[in-house]
N, C-alpha and C positions, 0 to 999 in steps of 0.2 A: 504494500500500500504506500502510497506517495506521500509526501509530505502535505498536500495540497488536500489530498484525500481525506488525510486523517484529520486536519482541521476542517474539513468541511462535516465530516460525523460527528467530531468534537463538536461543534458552532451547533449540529442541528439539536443533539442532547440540551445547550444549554437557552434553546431558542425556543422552547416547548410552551411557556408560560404567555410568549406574543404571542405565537401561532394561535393558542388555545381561544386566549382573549380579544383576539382580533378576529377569531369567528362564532363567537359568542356575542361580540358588537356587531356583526353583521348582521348575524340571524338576527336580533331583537333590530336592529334597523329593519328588514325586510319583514321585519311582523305586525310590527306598526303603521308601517307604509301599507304593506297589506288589509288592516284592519280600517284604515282609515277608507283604503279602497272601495270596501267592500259596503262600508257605512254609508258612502257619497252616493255606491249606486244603488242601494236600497233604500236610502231614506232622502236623497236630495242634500241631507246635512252632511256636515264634517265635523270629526273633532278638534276642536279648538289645541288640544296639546300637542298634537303630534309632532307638527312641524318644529318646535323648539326644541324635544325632546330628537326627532332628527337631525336636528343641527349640531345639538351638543353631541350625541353621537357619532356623525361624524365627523367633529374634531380629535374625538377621542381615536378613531377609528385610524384616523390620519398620521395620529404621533404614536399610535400602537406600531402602525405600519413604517414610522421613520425609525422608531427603533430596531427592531427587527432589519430595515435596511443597513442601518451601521452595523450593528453583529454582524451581518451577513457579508460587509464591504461591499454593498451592491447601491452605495451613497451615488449621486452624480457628482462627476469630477470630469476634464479636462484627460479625457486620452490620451490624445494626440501628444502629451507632454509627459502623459505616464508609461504610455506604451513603446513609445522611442526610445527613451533613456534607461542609461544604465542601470544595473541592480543596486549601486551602493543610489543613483537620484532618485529609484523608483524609493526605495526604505525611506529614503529623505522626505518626496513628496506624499509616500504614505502617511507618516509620523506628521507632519505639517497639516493634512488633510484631518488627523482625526486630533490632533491638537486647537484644530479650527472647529471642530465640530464641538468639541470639548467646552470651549469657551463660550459657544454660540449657544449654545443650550442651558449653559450655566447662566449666561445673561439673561436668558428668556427665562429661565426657571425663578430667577429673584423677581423679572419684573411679572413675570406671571402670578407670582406669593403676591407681591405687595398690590396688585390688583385684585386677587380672592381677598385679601386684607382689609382694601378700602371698601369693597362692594360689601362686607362683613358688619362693616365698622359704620359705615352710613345704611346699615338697612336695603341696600338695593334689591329688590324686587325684578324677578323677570318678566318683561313687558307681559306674553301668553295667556299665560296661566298664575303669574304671580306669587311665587314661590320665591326663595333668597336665590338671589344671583350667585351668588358664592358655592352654590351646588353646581352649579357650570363650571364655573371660573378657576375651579380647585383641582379640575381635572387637569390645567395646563400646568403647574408647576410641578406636580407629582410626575407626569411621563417624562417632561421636561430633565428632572434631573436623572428619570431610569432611563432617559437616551445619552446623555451625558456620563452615566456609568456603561454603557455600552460603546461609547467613544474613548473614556479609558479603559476598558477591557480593549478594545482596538489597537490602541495606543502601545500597554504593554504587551502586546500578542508580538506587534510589529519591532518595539524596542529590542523582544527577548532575540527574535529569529537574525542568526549571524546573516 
């Protein structure tokens, strides 16, 4: 087995918990959507919640799935600069790449807290349904910082290998 190999069985073991939850977020997306479907065409009405409850799902669905892209190194980057060059550029632009992603997430995961924070802290209410905003808003800084530990698992994958 390759080296490539065995990190890729390695990555799928440790990648079991996105996969799971990222189709667990779909299904209830498409159950809702379905329900609401079904409601429109039997009754002329709609449910009022769904669409928010869609929304917020699929945010969450979005940074399930970007995490899951970093473990996987399947991020968007710049080939043409990764693929040309050499093995000691490519480790170099690896390491850069998830050193970037590293901090990118780490930025968004504070400003994502201190947004669940203020929406917390003044009462905000979602437009919909009217519930705390902060039941949304709480979902960005949590994935936020488990894509950020998926970019340092990236990080020192890429550091370790000579």
């Amino acid at each position: 087995m390759t080296q490539a190999q065995e990190s890729a069985a390695a990555a799928h073991l440790r990648l079991r918990w996105e996969d799971w939850l990222g189709a667990a977020v779909l299904a209830l997306l498409a159950l809702i959507t379905f329900a609401n479907v079904l409601a429109r065409y039997f009754t002329n009405q709609s449910f009022a919640w769904t669409e928010e409850i869609s929304i917020s799902l699929m945010v969450v669905l979005t940074l399930v799935a970007a995490g899951a892209a970093v473990a996987r190194d399947r991020h968007i980057r710049i080939e043409v600069f990764f693929g040309k060059g050499s093995p000691v550029q490519r480790r170099a632009l690896a390491l850069l790449s998830a050193a970037a992603t590293l901090l990118a997430f780490t930025l968004l995961a504070a400003l994502g807290g201190r947004l669940a924070w203020d929406d917390f802290r003044y009462e905000v209410t979602s437009p919909g349904i009217g519930v705390p905003q902060w039941w949304y808003t709480v979902a960005l800084p949590v994935f936020a910082l488990a894509i950020a530990a998926r970019a340092l698992q990236q990080f020192v994958r890429v550091w370790r290998r000579a």
